[in-house]
N, C-alpha and C positions, 0 to 999 in steps of 0.2 A: 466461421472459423477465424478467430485472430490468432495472432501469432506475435512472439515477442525475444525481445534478446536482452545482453547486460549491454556496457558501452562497448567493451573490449569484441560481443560477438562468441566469446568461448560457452556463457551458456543462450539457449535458446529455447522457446516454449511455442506450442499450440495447443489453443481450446476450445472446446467445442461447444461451449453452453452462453448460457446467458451472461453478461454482466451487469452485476450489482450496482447499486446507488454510486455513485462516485464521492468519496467524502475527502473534503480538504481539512487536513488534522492539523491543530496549532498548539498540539501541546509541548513539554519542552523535550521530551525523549524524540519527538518526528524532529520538532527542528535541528539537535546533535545530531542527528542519524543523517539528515538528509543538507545539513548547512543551510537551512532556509528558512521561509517563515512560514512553514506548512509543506507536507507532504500531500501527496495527491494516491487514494488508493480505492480500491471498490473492491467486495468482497465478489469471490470464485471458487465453484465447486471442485472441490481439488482433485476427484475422480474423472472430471472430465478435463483436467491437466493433465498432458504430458512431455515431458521434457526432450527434447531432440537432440540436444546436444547437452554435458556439460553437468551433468546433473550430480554425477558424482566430484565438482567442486564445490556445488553448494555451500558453503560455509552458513550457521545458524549460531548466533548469538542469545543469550538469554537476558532478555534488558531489563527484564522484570520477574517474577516466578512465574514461571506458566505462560510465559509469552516469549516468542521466538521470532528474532529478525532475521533474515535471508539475506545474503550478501554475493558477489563475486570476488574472492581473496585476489583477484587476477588486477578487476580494474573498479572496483570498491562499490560496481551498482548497486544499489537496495533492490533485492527481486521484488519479495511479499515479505509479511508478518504471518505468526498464526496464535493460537491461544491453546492450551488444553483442554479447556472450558467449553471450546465450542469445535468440537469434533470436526472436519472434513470440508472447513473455509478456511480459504487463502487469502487474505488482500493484498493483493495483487497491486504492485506502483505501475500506477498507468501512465508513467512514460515510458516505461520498458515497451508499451504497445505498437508494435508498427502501423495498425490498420488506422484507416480516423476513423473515431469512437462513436459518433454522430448523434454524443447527448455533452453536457457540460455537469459541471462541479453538482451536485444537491444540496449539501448542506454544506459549511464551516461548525466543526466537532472541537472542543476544548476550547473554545475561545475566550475563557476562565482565565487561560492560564499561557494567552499569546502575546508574541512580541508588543515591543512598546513601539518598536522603528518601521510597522507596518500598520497601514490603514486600512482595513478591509471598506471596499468601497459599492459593492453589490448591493443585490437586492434578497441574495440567497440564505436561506433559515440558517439561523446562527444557536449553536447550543451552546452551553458552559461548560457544559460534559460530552456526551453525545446525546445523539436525538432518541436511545433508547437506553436507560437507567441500568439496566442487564450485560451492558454492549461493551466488554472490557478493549474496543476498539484499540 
């Protein structure tokens, strides 16, 4: 079970399943979204999410058609993203996660289209898009 919150604490989550790949996104909507040089998110079955506290502040933004960012109107965390596309996944920002996650990043996704003030310095598969052509991450 992990479990997670926004910064404020108003909202909070538990989930009961697996989590996904962890993908470090550098495209330019993560970095507005998140003030960085990539977002950090893995996808979650969203039926084995449920929200504890808080749920009915969710705020959802449309940043694109058919994609939807998750916010806290309270103290601006990024919860998740979702697509319509892809029915009943959440990616989920994994610093909202309390537990240690006890795997690291998979891949860097959109690196097409990342900062010029950031050096990605790893060793981790780096895609131009993401690592599945389908994958409107």
């Amino acid at each position: 079970m992990l479990t997670g919150q926004c910064l404020c604490g108003d909202i909070k989550l538990e989930y009961d399943g697996p989590l996904g790949p962890i993908a470090l996104c550098h495209c330019s909507q993560c970095r507005r979204a998140h003030g960085s040089a990539f977002s950090a998110s893995a996808p979650i079955q969203k039926i084995r999410t449920r929200f504890t506290a808080g749920e009915d502040l969710i705020r959802e933004y449309e940043s694109r058609p058919g994609k939807f960012r998750a916010f806290c109107p309270r103290c601006g965390s990024q919860l998740y993203s979702r697509v319509d596309a892809i029915q009943g996944i959440l990616r989920l920002r994994v610093g909202m996660i309390n537990e240690p996650l006890g795997k690291g990043p998979a891949s860097h996704v959109y690196v097409g289209s990342k900062s010029d003030w950031f050096t990605i310095t790893d060793d981790i598969s780096q895609y131009d898009k993401t690592e599945r052509t389908n994958d409107p991450n």
